[in-house]
C-alpha positions as CSV (number, residue, x, y, z in Angstrom):
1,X,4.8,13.4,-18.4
2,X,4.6,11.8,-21.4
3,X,4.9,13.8,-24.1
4,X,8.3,15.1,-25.4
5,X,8.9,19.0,-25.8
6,X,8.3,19.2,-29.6
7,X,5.5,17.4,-29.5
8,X,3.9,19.3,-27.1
9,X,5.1,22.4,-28.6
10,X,3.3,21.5,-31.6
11,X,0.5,20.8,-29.9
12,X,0.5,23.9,-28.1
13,X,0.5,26.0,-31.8
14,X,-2.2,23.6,-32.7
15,X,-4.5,24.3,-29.6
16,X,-3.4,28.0,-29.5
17,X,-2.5,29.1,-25.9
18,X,-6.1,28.5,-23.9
19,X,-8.7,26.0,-25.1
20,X,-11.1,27.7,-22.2
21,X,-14.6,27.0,-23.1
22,X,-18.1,28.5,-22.2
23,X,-18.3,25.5,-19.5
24,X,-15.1,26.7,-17.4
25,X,-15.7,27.8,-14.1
26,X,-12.7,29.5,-13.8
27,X,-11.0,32.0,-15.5
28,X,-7.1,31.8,-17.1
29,X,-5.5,35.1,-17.2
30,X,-1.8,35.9,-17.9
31,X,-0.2,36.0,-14.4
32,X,2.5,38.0,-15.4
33,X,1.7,40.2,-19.0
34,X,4.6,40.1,-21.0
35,X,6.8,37.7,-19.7
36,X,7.7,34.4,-21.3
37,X,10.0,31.4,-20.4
38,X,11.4,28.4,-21.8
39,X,9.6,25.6,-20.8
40,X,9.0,25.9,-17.9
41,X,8.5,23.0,-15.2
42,X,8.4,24.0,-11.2
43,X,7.3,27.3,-9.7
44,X,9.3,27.3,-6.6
45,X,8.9,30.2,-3.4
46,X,11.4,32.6,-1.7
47,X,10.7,31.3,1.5
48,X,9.3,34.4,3.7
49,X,8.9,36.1,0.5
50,X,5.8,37.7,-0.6
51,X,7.5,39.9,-3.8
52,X,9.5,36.4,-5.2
53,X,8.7,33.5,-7.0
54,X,10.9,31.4,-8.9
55,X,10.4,29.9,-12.3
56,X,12.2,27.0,-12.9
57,X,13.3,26.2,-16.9
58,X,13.5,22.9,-18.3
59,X,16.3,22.7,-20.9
60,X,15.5,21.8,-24.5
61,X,18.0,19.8,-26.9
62,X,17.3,22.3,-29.6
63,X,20.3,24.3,-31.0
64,X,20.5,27.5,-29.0
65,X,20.4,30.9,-30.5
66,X,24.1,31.3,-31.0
67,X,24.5,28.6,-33.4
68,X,21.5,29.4,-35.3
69,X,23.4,31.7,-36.5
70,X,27.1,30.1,-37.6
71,X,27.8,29.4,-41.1
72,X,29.1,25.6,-40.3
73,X,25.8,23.9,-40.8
74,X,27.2,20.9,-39.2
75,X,27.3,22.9,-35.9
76,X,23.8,24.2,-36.6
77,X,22.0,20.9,-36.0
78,X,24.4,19.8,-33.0
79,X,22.5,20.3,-29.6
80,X,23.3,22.8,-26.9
81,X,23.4,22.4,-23.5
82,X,22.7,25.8,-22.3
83,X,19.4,26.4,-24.4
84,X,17.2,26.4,-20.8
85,X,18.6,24.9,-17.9
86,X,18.1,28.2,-16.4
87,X,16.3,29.5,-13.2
88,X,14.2,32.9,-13.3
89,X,13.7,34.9,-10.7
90,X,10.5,36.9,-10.7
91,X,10.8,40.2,-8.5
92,X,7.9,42.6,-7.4
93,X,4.9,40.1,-7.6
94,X,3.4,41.5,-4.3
95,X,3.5,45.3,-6.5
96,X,1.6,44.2,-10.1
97,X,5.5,46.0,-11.2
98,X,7.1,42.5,-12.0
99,X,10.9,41.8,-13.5
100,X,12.2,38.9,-14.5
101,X,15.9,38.2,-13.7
102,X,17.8,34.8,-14.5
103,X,20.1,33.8,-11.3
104,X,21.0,30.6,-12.1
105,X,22.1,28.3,-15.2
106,X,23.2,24.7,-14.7
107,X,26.6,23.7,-15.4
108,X,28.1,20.7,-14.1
109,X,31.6,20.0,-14.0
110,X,31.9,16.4,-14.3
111,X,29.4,15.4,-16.8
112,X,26.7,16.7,-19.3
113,X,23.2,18.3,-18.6
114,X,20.8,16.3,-20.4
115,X,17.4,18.2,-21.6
116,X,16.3,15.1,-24.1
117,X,12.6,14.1,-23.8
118,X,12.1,14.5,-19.9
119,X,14.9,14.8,-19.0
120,X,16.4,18.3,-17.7
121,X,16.4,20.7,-14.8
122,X,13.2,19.3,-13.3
123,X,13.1,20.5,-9.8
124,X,14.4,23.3,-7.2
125,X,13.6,24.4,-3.9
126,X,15.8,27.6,-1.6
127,X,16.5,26.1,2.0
128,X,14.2,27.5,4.4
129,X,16.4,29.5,6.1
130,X,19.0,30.6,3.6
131,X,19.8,33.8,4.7
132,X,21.9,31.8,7.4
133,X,22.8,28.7,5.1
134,X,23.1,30.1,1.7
135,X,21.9,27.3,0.5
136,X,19.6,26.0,-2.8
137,X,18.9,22.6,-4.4
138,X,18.5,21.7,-8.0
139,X,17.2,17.8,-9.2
140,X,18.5,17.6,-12.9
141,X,19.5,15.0,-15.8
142,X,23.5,14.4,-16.8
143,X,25.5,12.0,-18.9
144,X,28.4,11.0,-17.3
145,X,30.9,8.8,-19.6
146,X,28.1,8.4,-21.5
147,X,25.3,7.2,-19.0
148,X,21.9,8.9,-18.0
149,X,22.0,9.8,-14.4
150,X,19.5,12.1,-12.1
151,X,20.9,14.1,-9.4
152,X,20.4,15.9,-6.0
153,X,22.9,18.9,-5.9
154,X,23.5,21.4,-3.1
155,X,24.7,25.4,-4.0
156,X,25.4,28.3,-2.6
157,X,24.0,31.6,-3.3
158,X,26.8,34.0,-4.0
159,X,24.5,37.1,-3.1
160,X,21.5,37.6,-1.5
161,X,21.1,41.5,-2.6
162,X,20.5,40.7,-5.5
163,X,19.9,37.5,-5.4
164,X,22.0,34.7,-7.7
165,X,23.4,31.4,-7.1
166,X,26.9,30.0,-7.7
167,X,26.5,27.5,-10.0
168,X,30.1,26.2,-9.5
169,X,29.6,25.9,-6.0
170,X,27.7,22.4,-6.5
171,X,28.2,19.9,-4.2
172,X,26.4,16.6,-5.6
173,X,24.3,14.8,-2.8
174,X,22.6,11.8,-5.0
175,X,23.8,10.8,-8.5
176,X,21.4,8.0,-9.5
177,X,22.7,6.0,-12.6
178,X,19.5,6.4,-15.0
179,X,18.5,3.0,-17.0
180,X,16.0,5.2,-19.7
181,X,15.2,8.6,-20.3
182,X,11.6,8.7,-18.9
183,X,10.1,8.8,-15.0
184,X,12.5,10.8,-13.6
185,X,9.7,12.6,-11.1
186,X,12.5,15.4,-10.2
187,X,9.8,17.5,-8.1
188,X,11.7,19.1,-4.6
189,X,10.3,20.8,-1.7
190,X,11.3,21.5,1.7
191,X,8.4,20.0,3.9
192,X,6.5,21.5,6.7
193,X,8.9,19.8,9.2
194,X,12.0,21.6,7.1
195,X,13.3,18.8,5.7
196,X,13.6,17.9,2.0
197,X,11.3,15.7,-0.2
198,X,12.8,14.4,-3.1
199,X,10.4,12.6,-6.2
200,X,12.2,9.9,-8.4
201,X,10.1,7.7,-11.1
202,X,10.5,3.9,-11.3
203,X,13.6,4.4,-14.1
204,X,11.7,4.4,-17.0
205,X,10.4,2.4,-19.6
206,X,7.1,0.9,-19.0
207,X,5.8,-1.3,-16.7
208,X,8.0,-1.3,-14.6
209,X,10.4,-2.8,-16.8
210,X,13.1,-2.7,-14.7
211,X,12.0,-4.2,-11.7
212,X,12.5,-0.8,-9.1
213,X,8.9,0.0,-8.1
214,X,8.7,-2.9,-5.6
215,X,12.2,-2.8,-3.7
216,X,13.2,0.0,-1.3
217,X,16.5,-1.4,-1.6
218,X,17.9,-0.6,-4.9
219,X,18.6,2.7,-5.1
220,X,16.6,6.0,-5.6
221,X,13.3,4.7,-7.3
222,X,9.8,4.9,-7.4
223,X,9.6,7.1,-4.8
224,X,9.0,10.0,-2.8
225,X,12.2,10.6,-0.5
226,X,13.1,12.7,2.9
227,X,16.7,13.5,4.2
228,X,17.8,16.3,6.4
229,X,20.4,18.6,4.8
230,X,21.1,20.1,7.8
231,X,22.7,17.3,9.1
232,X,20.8,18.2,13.1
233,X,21.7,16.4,15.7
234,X,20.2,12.8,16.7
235,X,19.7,12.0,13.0
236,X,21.5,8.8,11.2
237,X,24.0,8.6,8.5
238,X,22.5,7.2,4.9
239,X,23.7,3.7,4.6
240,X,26.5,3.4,1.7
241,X,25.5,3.4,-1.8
242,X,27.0,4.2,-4.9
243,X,24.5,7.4,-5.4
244,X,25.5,8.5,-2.1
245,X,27.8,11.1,-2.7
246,X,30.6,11.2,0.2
247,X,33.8,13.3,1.2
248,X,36.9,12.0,1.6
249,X,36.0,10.6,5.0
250,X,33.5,8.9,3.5
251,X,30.5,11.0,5.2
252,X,27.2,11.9,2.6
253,X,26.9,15.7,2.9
254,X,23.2,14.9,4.3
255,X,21.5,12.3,7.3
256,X,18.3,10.4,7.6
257,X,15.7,11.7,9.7
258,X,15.5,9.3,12.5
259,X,11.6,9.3,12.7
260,X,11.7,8.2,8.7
261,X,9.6,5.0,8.4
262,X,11.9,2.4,6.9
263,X,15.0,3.1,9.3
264,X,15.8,-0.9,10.7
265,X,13.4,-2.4,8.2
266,X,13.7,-6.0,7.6
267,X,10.9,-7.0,5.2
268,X,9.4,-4.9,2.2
269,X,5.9,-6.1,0.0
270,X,6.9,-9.6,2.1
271,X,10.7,-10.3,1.2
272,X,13.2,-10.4,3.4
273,X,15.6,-7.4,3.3
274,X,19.6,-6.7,5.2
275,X,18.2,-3.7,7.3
276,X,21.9,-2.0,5.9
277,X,20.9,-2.1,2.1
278,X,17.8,-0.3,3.0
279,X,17.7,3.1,1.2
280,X,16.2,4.9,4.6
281,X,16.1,8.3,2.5
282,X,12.5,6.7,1.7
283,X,9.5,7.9,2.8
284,X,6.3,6.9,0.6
285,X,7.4,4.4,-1.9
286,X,5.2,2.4,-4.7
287,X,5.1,5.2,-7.0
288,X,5.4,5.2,-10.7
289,X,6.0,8.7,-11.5
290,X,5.2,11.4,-9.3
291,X,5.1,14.4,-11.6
292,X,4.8,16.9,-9.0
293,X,3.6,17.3,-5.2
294,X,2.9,19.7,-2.7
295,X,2.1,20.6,0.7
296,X,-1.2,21.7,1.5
297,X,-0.2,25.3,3.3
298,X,-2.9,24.8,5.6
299,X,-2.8,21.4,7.1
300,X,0.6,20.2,5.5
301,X,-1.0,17.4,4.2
302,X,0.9,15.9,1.2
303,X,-0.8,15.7,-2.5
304,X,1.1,13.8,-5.7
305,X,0.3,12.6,-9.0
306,X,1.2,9.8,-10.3
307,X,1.4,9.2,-14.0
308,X,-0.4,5.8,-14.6
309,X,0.6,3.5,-17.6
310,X,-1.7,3.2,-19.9
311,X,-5.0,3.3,-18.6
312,X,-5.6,5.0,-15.2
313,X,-3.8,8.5,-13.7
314,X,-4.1,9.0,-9.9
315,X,-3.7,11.4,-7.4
316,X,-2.2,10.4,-4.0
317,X,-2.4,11.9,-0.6
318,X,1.5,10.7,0.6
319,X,1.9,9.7,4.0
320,X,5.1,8.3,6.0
321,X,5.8,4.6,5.0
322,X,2.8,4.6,2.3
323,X,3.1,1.6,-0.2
324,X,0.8,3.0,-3.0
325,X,0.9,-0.2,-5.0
326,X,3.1,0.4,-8.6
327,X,3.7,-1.9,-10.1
328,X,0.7,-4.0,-8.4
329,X,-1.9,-1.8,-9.4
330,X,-2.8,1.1,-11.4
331,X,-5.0,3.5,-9.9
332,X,-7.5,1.6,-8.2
333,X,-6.8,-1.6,-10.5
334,X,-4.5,-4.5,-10.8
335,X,-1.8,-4.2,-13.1
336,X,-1.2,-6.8,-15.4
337,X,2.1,-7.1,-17.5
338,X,0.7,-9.3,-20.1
339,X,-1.9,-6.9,-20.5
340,X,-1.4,-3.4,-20.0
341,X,-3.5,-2.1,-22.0
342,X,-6.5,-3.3,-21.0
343,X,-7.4,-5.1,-24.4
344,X,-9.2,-7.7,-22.7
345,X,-11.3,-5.9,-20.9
346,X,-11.1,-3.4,-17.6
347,X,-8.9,-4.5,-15.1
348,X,-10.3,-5.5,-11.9
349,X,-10.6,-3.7,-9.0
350,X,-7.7,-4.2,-6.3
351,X,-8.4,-6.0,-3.3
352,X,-7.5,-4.5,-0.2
353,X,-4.3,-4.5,1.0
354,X,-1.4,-3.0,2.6
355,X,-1.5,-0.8,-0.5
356,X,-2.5,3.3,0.1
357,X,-5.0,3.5,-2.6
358,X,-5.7,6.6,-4.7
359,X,-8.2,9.3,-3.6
360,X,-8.8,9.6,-6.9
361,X,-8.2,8.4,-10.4
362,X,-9.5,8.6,-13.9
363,X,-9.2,7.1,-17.2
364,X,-8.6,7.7,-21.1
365,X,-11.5,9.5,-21.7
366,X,-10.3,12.5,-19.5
367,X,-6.7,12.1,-20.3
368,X,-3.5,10.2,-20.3
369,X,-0.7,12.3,-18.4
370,X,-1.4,13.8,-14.8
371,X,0.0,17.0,-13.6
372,X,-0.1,17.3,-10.0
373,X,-0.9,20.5,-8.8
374,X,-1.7,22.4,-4.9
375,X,-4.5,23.3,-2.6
376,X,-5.9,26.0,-3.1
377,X,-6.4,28.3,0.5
378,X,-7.0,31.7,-1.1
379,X,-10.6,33.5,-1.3
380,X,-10.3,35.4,-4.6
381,X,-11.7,32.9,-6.4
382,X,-14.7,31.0,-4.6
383,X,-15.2,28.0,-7.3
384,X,-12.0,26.0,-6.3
385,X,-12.1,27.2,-2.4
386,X,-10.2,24.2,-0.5
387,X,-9.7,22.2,-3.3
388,X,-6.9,20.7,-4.8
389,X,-6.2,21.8,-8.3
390,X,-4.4,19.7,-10.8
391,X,-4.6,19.0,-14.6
392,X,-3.8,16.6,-17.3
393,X,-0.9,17.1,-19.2
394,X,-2.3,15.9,-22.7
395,X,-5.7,16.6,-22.5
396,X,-5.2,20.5,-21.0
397,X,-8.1,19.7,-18.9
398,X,-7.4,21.8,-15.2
399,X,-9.8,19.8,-12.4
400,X,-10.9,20.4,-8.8
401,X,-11.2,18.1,-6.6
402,X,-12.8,18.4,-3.3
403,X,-13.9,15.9,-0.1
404,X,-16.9,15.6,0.4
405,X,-18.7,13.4,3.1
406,X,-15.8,11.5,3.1
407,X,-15.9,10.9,-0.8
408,X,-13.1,12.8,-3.1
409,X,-15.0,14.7,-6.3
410,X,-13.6,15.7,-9.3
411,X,-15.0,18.6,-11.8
412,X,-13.4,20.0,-14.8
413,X,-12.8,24.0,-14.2
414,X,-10.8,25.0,-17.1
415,X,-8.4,24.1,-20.1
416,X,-5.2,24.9,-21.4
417,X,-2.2,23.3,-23.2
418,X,0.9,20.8,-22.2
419,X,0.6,22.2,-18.2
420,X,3.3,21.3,-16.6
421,X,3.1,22.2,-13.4
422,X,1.5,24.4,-10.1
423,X,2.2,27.0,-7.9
424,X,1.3,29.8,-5.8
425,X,1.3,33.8,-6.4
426,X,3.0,34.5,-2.9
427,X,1.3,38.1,-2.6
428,X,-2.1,36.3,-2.6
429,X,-2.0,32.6,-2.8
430,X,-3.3,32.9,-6.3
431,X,-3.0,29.3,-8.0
432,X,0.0,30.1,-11.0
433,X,0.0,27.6,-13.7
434,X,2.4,26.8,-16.8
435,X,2.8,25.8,-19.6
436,X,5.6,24.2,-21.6
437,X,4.6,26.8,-24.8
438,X,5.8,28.6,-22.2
439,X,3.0,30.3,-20.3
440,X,2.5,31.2,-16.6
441,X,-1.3,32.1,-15.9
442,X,-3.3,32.6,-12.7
443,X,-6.3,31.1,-12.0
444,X,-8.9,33.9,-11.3
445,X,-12.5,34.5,-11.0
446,X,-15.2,33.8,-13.9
């Protein structure tokens, strides 16, 4: 994303809630009449659920109810901490009879949550099985000491019946220090293989102004990353870091899978590397900020976008040990520093390479701010059958995008405002998208 909350919200009042137009081919409906959240940024599954889904709250710097209200004006400009943060669950989808129940708030013990710009509670994902485990993960922003970090936290759900989750149970697994406020990917999901994937942005800034996108040996960057929270037998220990949280023993509280790609590498984009500095947690790398993936429920294949700089956004299909360029190229294109912008002309095309290139991009005339969205598998609504649905974040424009003799195509279905991310209606695979004005609609039939 780009665009900070109050901006968009602006925006958003500006636009109205749907900018649909007489050329969608798709219809926008209120998923769920009546309900409202607070900018909302994953839609996350009750895995084996078909009566759950979980809506996933940023956090917004903006003085919380509660002090609204006090007489000390002083206190009524200072920010909260608790104004979002949140996770709501939504019960009875599968019934039409839905409620909306909050079951978790963030609230770390040994720092502050940090909801400025985009920053927040970006991402969250139930463990598979967690009527055995008990177990949930949350990728949010804190200050500690006053410094920016992004973090991988474990819980533990207090109750299943009804279901809510301990937030003083947390047991950090990655605390990444955070050198700007921007890129922070934060998009988690537990793969078809039961591990879980893990999105982090190149630190911020722009172009890859701190030098992150081209190491896998750095720390947790510009990348999409895989580790096995079940600790299962035959898998390796992370190699030390300072984000790798440990116990007293020194042991992380997760392992490497041992089939991940850069496990014993000694060489990365052609340098040399010490195969023990490698952060092995990696598992498609070259990434400038991933604002949201998903697995394809059918085939499992794995679909990103990635937020360009300033004049190409481009959706990825991520495979194991994919190099997809950043800060190289943009999209299809080489990236130059001196010129990102593109001032002096269109940049030319890449040249092949060991580079995964894009199945598709586009350009400022569509948009400047991707939103990576899912495949859609259902049969309700014909128009977008087997395509992948994603949007633009700034633009509000919702595309398709669909294979065709080999060749990926793009076509504008709908609009809306500030979309923030996909999801699925488990009852019918329904394609669920919000907004940060803080909207959930369904994709339906024109």
């Amino acid at each position: 994303m780009h665009l900070r909350p109050t901006s968009t919200l602006l925006l958003a009042l500006l636009l109205g809630t749907s900018t649909s137009s007489a050329q969608d081919v798709v219809g926008l409906e209120q998923a769920f009449p009546g309900l409202t959240f607070s900018l909302p940024v994953a839609i996350s599954p009750m895995p084996g659920s078909k009566d759950i889904v979980f809506i996933i709250e940023k956090g917004d710097p903006m003085p919380s109810p509660e002090a609204d209200k006090t007489a000390d004006k002083s206190k009524k400009k200072k920010p909260s901490g608790f104004y979002g943060g949140k996770v709501q669950m939504l019960s009875g989808v599968g019934s039409g009879n839905v409620t909306k129940q909050q079951v978790f708030q963030l609230d770390p013990k040994d720092g502050k949550f940090d909801a400025n710009g985009e920053c927040g509670f970006l991402g969250f994902a139930v463990h598979p099985n967690v009527g055995k485990t008990k177990q949930v993960f949350a990728y949010y922003s804190l200050n500690i000491n006053g410094k920016l970090h992004q973090r991988v936290s474990r819980f533990t759900v207090s109750s299943l019946k009804p279901f809510l989750v301990d937030a003083a149970s947390e047991q950090p697994l990655i605390t990444q220090l955070d050198p700007a406020g921007n890129h922070n990917g934060g998009d988690l999901h537990f793969g078809p293989d039961g591990y879980l994937y893990i999105s982090c942005g190149d630190g911020g800034a722009g172009g890859d102004a701190f030098d992150n996108a081209g190491f896998i040996n750095k720390g947790f960057h510009a990348a999409v990353f895989r580790i096995d929270v079940d600790k299962k037998a035959g898998n390796l220990a992370p190699n030390p870091h300072p984000s790798v949280i440990a116990d007293a023993q020194g042991v992380a509280f997760f392992s490497i899978p041992a089939d991940n790609p850069f496990v014993g590498a000694t060489s990365h984009r052609g340098l040399a590397l010490e195969a023990k500095a490698v952060r092995t947690e990696t598992w498609a790398t070259g990434l400038r900020n991933a604002w949201r993936f998903s697995f394809d429920p059918k085939t499992g294949a794995c679909f990103a976008g990635d937020v360009g700089q300033n004049l190409f956004e481009e959706i990825d299909i991520l495979v194991s040990g994919g190099d997809y360029g950043w800060h190289d190229v943009e999209g299809h294109h080489v990236f130059s520093q001196k010129d990102p912008s593109g001032k002096k002309g269109t940049p030319e095309l890449a040249p092949a390479s060991a580079f995964k290139a894009p199945i598709h991009e586009y350009d400022r005339k569509l948009g400047n701010s991707v939103t990576g969205g899912v495949v859609y598998r259902g049969d309700r609504v014909p128009a977008i059958a087997d395509a992948y649905v994603f949007a633009d974040f700034a633009s509000g424009r919702i595309f398709a995008l669909n294979e065709r003799g080999g060749k990926w195509e793009s076509q504008q279905v709908a609009k809306d405002s500030a979309i923030s991310c996909f999801g699925y209606d488990p009852s019918n695979g329904d394609v669920l998208v919000a907004s940060l004005a803080g909207q959930v609609k369904r994709i339906v039939k024109k």
